[in-house]
C-alpha positions, 0 to 999 in steps of 0.5 A: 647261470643266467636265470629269469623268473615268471611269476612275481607274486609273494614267493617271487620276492622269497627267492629273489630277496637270497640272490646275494648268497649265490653270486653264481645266478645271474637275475636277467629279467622277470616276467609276469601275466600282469604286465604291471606286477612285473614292472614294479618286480623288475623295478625294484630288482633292477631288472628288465621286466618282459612283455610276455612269457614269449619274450622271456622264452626268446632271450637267448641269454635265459638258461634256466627259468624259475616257474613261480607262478600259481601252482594252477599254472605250473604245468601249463608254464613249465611245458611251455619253458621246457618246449622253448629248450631251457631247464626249470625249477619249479615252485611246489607242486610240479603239477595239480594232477599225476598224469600232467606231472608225470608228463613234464618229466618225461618231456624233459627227459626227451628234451634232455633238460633239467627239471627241478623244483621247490621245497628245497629244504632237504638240502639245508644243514638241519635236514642233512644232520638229521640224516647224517644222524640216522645213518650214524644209527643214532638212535638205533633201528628206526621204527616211526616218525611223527611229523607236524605242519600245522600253522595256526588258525590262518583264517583269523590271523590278520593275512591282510596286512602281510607284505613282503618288502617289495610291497607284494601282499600274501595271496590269501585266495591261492592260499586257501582255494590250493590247500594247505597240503599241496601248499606245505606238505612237500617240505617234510616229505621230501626229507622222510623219502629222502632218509627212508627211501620210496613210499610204498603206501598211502593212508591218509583223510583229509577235510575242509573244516572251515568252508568260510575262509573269508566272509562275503568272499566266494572261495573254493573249499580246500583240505584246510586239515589232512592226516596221513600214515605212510610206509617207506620202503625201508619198512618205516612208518610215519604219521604227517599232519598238516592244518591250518587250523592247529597251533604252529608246530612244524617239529619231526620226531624220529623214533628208534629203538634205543631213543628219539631224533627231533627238530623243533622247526623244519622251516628253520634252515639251521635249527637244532637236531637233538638226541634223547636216548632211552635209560633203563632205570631199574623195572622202566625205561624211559627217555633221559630227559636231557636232550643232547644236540647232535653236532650241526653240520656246517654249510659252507654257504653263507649264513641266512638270517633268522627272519619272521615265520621261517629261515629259508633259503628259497634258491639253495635248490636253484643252485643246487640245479645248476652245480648238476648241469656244470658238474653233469650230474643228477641233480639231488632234486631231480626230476622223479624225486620231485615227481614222487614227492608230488604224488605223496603230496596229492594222494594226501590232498585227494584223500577228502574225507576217505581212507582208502589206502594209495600205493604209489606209482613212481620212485626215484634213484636214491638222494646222496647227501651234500658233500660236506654232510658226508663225512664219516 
């Protein structure tokens, strides 16, 4: 598949640093609205930069177009890529509202193109022996899930000095002004809709804590720390923090009723599932305090390296994509699963300071497993 990227900021060098894993995508040319930023992308890709978004759009040797812009930008782009007749994978979020994410998807489906897009972390071996866990009933009927996003006090660390290889700093003002929720919060919904099915309701408060991200520099205040309870179809209930204010947690803890599931890291594409069960010693029970690792299921695509904040394979998602159009089939993360996981993400996000309950509007056909995740 010959793929071509707009946006060449900080994820830009994300996905492009896993190109090596995935000799099936082909890297044809970068596009950005600094024509600059994406000379010295290309240059350091050993790829044709484009004048434009036009041109991209005109080469007919593109298939497929990673939309890795700033999410303000992610409809306006995808629309345009979609109207020129090639598929997209999008970075998180689709969109920055419903109605414009709800309207890319049915664009596709007219269009009869592949609409896909970021996280992409469900697919990792972490996520699917989680999974593979739960439908091997574990830990026996599950009842809740608490999950953590929280990554520090971001606006005291030193974000100024943070650099990816090609020399791309981190965006510090995307960052803040786009939230901490719409930012991180798709990385573990979309394994809690996977595993548990649709949300059927919403409670969530979110709040901007720190108005001064930056001092001496105008930004405009986002939900910096969120809360949200959801009801999934199956019936169960979990609890998702996000903050950037919290010290660094991304663990989820999975709840049933004869023990506990946890992964210490979600970012981490190969950590550990562990399972401790519940003893019962003479009047109590309680958890066994050994937590035994349930056995990892092996991707057979190359090892990633464990490197800074997270071990991501940013283009497993990509591929995934592609493997659908060759094999026409549904992609795992099609179009309305990433369409419902954004309208969890936003009605989290909206949610500023209000606790009105939000029953969602979208669903989407159930995710199957990776095939080596489907062992029995």
């Amino acid at each position: 598949m010959r793929i071509a990227i707009v946006g060449c900021g900080f994820v830009a060098d994300l996905y492009a640093g896993t190109l090596a894993l995935h000799p099936d995508l082909t890297l044809v040319g970068v596009a950005d609205r600094d024509a600059k930023r994406a000379e010295d992308f290309g240059r350091y890709q050993s790829v044709p930069a484009y004048r434009d978004l036009g041109a991209l759009l005109s080469d007919d040797r593109v298939e497929l177009v990673l939309n890795l812009t700033n999410p303000e930008s992610h409809y306006a782009v995808t629309r345009a890529v979609l109207e020129a007749g090639k598929h997209v994978y999008s970075e998180k979020p689709l969109a920055m509202n419903l109605p414009h994410a709800r309207e890319l998807c049915e664009l596709a489906e007219r269009k009869r193109l592949h609409l896909s897009g970021a996280p992409c972390s469900v697919l990792s071996e972490s996520a699917q022996t989680l999974w593979h866990a739960l439908r091997h009933d574990a830990v026996g009927p599950v009842r809740v899930v608490y999950a953590e996003l929280d990554d520090g006090l971001l606006h005291k660390m030193p974000y100024d000095t943070w650099r990816r290889p090609s020399g791309i700093p981190w965006p510090y003002r995307s960052e803040f002004e786009v939230g901490c929720t719409l930012e991180h919060a798709g990385y573990t919904v979309s394994w809690l809709v996977a595993f548990f099915g649709p949300a059927r309701a919403i409670t969530a408060f979110s709040s901007c804590q720190v108005p001064e991200k930056r001092k001496g520099e105008a930004i405009r205040s986002a939900p910096d720390f969120s809360v949200a309870c959801i009801r999934f179809e199956s019936g169960v209930v979990a609890r998702l923090t996000c903050s950037i204010l919290a010290p660094r947690d991304h663990s989820i803890r999975v709840i049933g009723d004869a023990g506990v599931l946890s992964v210490r890291d979600s970012w981490f594409y190969a950590e550990a599932v562990y399972a401790r069960r519940l003893l019962t010693v003479r009047r109590r029970t309680l958890l066994s305090p050994i937590a035994r690792r349930y056995p990892r299921l092996r991707s057979p695509s190359a090892k990633l390296k464990r490197r800074g904040a997270a071990q991501m394979d940013y283009l497993l998602g990509v591929q995934e994509l592609c493997d659908s159009i060759r094999e026409a089939r549904p992609s795992r993360l099609a179009a309305d699963f990433c369409l419902h996981t954004n309208e969890i993400v936003l009605a989290i996000h909206g949610a500023l300071e209000t606790n009105t309950p939000y029953v969602p509007t979208t669903t989407f056909q159930p995710m199957q497993p990776m095939p080596w995740a489907s062992k029995p």
